[in-house]
N, C-alpha and C positions, 0 to 999 in steps of 0.2 A: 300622302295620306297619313303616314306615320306622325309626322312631324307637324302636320296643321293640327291635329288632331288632338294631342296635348296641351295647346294654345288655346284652340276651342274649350277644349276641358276644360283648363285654370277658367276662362271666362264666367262658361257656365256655372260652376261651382262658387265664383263671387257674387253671381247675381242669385245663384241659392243661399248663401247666407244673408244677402239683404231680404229675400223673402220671407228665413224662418227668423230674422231680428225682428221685421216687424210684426209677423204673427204671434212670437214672444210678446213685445211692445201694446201689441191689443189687447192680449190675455193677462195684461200686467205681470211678464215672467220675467229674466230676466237669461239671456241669450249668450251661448258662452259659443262665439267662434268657433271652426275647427282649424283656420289656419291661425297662426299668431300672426302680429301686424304688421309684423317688416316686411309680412312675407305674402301679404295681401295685393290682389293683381293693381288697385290702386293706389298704391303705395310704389312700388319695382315695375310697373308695367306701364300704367298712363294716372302717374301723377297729373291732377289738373289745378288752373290755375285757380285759386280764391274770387270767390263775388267779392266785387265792390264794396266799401261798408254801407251801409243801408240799402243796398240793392234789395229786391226782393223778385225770384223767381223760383217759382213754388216748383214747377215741375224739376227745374236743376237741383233743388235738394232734396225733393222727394227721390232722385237717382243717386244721391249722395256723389253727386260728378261734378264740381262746382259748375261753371259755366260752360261746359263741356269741354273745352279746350286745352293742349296738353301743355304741362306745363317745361318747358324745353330748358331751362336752367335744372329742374329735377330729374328728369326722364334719363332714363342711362342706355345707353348706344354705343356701340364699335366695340372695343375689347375690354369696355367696363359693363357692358351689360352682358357680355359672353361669359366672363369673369362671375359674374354674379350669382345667373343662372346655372353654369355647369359645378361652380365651387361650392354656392350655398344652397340657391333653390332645387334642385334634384335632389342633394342631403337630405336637406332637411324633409323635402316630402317623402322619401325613399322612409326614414323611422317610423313612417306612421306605420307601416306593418309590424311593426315589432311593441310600439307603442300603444295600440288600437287594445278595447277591452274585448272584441271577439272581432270573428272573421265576417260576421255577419253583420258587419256597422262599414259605413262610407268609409270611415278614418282608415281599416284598413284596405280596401280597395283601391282607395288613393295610394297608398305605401308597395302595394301589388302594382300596379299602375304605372310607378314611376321607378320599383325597383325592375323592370323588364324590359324601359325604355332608355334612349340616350339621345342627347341632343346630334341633331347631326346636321343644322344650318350652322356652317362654318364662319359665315361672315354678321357680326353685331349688327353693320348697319341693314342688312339684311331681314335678320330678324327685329330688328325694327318697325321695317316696313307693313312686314308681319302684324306685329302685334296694334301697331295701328292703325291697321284695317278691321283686324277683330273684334278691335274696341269700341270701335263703332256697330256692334250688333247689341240688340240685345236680348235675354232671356227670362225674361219676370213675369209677363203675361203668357197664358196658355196658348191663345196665336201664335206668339213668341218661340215659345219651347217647340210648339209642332213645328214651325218652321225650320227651326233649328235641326230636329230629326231628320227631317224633310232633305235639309242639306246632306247631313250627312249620311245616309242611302242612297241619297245620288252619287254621291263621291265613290259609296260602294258600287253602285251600280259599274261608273264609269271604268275602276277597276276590274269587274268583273269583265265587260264587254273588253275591254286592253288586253285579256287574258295571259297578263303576267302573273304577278305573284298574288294577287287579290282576286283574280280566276274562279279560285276555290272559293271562296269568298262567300259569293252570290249566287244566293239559289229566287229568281226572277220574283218578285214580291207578287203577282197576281196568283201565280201556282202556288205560293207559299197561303195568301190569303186562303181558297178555295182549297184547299187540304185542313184548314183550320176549320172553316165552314163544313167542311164535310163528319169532319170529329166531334165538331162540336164541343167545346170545356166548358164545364159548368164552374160555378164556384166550387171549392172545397176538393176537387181536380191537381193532382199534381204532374206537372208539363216537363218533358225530360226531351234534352237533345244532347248525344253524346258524341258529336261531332260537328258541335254548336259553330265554328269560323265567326262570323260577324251575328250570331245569335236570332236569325232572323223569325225563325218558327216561335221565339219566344217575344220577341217584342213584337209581332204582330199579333201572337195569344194574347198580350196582353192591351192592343188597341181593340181587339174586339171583344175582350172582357167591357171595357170603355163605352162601347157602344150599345152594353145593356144595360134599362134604367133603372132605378131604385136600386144601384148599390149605396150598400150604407157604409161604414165607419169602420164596423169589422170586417166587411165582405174586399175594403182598402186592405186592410191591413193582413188579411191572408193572402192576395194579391203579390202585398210587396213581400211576404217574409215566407211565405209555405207554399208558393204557385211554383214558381220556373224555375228550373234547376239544368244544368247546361257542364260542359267539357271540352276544354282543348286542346290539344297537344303543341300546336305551334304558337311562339309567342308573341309575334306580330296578330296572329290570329286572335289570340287571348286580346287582347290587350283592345283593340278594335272591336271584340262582341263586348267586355264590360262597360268601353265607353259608351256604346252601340246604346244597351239597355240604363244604363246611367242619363244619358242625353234622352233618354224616351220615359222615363221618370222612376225606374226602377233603382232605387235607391242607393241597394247593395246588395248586388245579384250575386245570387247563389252561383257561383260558375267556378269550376277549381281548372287551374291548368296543371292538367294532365296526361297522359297518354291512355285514353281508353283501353288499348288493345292488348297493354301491358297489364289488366287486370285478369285474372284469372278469372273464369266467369263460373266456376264450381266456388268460391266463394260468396257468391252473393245470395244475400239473405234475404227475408221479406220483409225485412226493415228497410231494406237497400231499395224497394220496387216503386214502380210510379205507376200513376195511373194512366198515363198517357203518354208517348213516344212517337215524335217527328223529327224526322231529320233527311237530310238528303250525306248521305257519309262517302267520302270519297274512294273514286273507284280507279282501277287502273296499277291498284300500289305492290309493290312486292315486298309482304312481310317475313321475318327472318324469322327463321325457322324455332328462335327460341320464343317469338310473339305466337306464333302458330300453336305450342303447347297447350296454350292458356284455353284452348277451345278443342272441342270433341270430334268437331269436323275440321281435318287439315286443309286449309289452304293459303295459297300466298296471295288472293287477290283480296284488297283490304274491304272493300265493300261486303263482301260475305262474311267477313270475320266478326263484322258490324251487325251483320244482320241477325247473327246467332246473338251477339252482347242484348241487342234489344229484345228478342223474344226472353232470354231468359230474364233480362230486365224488367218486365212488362208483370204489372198485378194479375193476377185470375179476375177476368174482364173486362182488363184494362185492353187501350185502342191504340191503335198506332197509323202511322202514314207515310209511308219509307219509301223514296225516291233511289231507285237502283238500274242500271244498265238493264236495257230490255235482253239482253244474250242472258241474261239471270234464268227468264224465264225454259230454253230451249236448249241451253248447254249438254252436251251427254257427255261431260267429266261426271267421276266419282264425287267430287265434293258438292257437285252441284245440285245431281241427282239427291244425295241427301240431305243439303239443305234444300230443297223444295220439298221431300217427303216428311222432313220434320216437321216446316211449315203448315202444309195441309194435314199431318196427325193433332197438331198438340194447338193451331187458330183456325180459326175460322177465316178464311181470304174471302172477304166477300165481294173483293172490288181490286180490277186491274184496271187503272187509265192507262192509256196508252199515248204517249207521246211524239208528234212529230219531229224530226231531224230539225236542228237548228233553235230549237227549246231553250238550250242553256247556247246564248253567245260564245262563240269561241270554242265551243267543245264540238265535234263531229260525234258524235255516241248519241245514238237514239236512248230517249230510255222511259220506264214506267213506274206509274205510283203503286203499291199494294197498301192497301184498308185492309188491316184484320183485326180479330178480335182476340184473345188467350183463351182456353179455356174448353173450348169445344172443337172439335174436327170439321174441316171444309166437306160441307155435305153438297153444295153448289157455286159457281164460281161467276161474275157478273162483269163485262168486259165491257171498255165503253173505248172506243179508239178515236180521236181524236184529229179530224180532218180538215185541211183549212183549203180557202183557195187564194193560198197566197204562201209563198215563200219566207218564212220566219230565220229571223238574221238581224244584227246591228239596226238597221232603220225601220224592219219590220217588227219587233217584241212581241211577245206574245200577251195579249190583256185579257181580264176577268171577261170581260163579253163574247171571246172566243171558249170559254169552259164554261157560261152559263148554261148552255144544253147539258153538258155531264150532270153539272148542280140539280138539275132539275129532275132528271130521270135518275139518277142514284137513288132519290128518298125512294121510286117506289122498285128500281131494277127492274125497269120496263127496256122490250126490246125495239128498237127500233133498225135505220139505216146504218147507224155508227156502234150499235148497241149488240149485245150480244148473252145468252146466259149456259154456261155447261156444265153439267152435273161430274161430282167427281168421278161415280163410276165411268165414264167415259171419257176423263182425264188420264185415270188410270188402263183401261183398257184399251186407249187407241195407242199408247204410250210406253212403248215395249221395246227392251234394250236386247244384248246379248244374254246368248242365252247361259242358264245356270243353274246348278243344281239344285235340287229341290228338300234335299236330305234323304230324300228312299232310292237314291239311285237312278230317278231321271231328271233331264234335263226340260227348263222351263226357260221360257224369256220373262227378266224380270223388270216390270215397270218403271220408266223413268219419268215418270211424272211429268211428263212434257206440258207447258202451259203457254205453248205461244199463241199470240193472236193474231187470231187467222178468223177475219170479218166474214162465216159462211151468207154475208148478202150481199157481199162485191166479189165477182166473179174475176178471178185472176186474168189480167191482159196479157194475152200471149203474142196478141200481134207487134209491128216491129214501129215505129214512131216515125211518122212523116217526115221527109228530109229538111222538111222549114223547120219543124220544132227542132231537130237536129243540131240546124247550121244557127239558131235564134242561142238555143242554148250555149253553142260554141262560140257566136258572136259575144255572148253575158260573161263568158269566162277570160275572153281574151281584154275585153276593156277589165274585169275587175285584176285579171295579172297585170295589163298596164298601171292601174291604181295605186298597187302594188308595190312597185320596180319604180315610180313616182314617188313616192314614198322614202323608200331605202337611198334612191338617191340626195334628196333632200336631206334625209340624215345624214350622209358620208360630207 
């Protein structure tokens, strides 16, 4: 992923400056490259051969590719093209970050880009093969570019479902979409994920800015420079959300790599705020004790540490949609009990989806979205859970037409089979911890804000399960360990 990925770039980025030449070219302007020319992917990459003299075909010079074909006396391969790339071309593009007039122009993105990455196809002729497959893509027409995108989200996808190191990666692009649609961004909206990985909450904010009409010129260009603003700690991660949104047409995405967690969140200001907040942040982590500081509520699991960054992140009626372990809701630790009490004093939750097992590939952790809002206290609380009849997993994914029932009943928080609404006084009052003093001398049980869901119109099955679905089940598990052990041996 790493490595195709910077190939695609350079591509990409060539067939973007044939676009703004000739849109230059129309306007009668005159179009200053940003790579210089030695160092252009047709020049170092796929040199082609010259038309004929008086040949004429219009479409091979409209590509600026002569006859499309490469030309194998110029093209460099084996340890001259290894030579080339690792000595000059990563150089030279690595300066654009230092060379660039601000952070907020391509030039230095590229220089971000290529100072975090390293070539690591070992073999010339190799990356030949490479770059002559790429070469044959192209990127100029909007088909084009979508498809291009199109690629590469699948690539993410495919990592996430591998669930190695791109795992994190990928939060399933139909929940992604339907958490957008549920927010809603308007223009003039600023879109914040602070645990951006492949940046997906922001590039599909902005395909669905895309699919409202009468935007104009200005409504583009607050888009590209004042919408999405994103964070990421790892740098494989960074590097894959800038391409991510670079390749989906975001110019020079606002995205700093950083460590969220390492910010202290008693400094942030209301300069610092957004109006909007999604992310799905990862969970499971164990932060050290000096990251812990930064926040009011202790704890070491990273999702909650996240959860606090964005509330206090979040404008006065700004929205949010934060994808976290359903145990969030039902914990009776200290830190959990007060993150849910902070949440329901200081937003409004007015929406828990509940998620089925098997949701995110590769991950066994059930988990749930919360909708709230800043600014007012959860007076009522509106559950929608989330039932299939079908086991979600690798071959089965989860798609929009499985959450168009949520979509639909959210707008009015009608109850239904899968639906559900609880008032907070009764969040709080069923919700009762150990007991504690009260300050005059006796002792109280103090509420722990318990918020699980618990669908009261499916009656819990106490009975015991037919010995077929039993032995079916155990038959399902035994072929997919053979799979498995199929698998691993092949590898060995």
């Amino acid at each position: 992923m790493e490595q195709t990925s910077w190939i695609l770039f350079l591509k990409y980025l060539d067939d973007l400056e044939k676009d703004r030449k000739d849109a230059a070219e129309l306007s009668g302007k005159t179009y200053t490259t940003i790579i210089a020319p030695e160092f252009r992917w047709e020049v170092w990459a796929a040199p082609k051969l010259a038309l004929p003299k008086g040949h004429r075909d219009d479409v091979s010079k409209a590509e600026g590719n002569g006859n499309g074909r490469l030309d194998h006396h110029k093209a460099m391969t084996g340890d001259d093209l290894m030579d080339f790339v690792n000595g000059k071309l990563f150089p030279y593009l690595r300066k654009f970050k230092t060379t660039a007039e601000s952070p907020d122009t391509i030039e230095y993105k590229i220089g971000e880009i290529f100072s975090e990455i390293k070539n690591k196809i070992q073999s010339g002729y190799n990356l030949r093969e490479v770059i002559n497959l790429i070469d044959e893509l192209r990127f100029r027409s909007s088909t084009e570019k979508h498809e291009l995108s199109h690629l590469y989200e699948e690539k993410l996808k495919k990592m996430g479902n591998a669930g190695r190191n791109g795992g994190e990666l990928y939060t399933p692009r139909p929940l992604v979409k339907v958490i957008i649609k549920v927010i809603a961004p308007e223009i003039g909206d600023t879109i914040y994920d602070g645990a951006g990985g492949s940046m997906g909450f922001l590039v599909e904010s902005f395909e669905y800015y895309k699919t409202k009409k009468n935007l104009t010129t200005k409504d583009m260009e607050t888009l590209q420079k004042r919408t999405f603003y994103g964070k990421e700690k790892k740098p494989l991660s960074y590097i894959i959300g800038v391409m991510n949104m670079i390749l989906h047409g975001i110019d020079a995405p606002n995205i700093l790599h950083t460590n969220t967690l390492a910010e202290n969140i008693s400094d942030i200001q209301e300069k610092d705020r957004y109006k909007i907040v999604m992310a799905n942040p990862p969970f499971g982590g164990d932060e050290r004790a000096e990251v812990q500081q930064n926040f009011p509520i202790k704890t070491s699991e990273t999702a909650f540490l996240f959860l606090q960054h964005f509330i206090k992140i979040l404008k006065a009626g700004g929205r949010a949609g934060i994808v976290i372990k359903n145990t969030f809701l039902s914990n009776t630790d200290n830190a959990s009990v007060s993150l849910r009490k902070q949440l329901l004093e200081t937003c409004n939750l007015h929406t828990v989806l509940d998620l089925p097992g098997g949701t995110f590939t590769g991950a066994g952790v059930k988990t749930v979205v919360l909708f709230f809002e800043k600014g007012a206290p959860t007076k009522k609380v509106w559950f929608y859970q989330l039932n299939l009849d079908r086991n979600l997993g690798k071959t089965n994914p989860l798609n929009e037409n499985d959450l168009a029932d949520f979509v639909n009943l959210q707008k009015s928080k009608a109850d239904s089979e899968n639906s559900w609404t609880v008032d907070i006084a009764d969040i709080i009052g069923e919700s009762t911890g150990t007991l504690q003093s009260n300050g005059t001398g006796t002792m109280q049980r103090a509420p722990t804000y318990d918020l699980s869901a618990k669908n009261p119109h499916k009656q819990a099955d106490s009975a015991l399960r037919a010995p077929r679905d039993i032995l079916a089940e155990m038959k399902s598990l035994d072929e997919e360990s053979a799979e498995i052990l199929k698998t691993v041996k092949n590898l060995l």
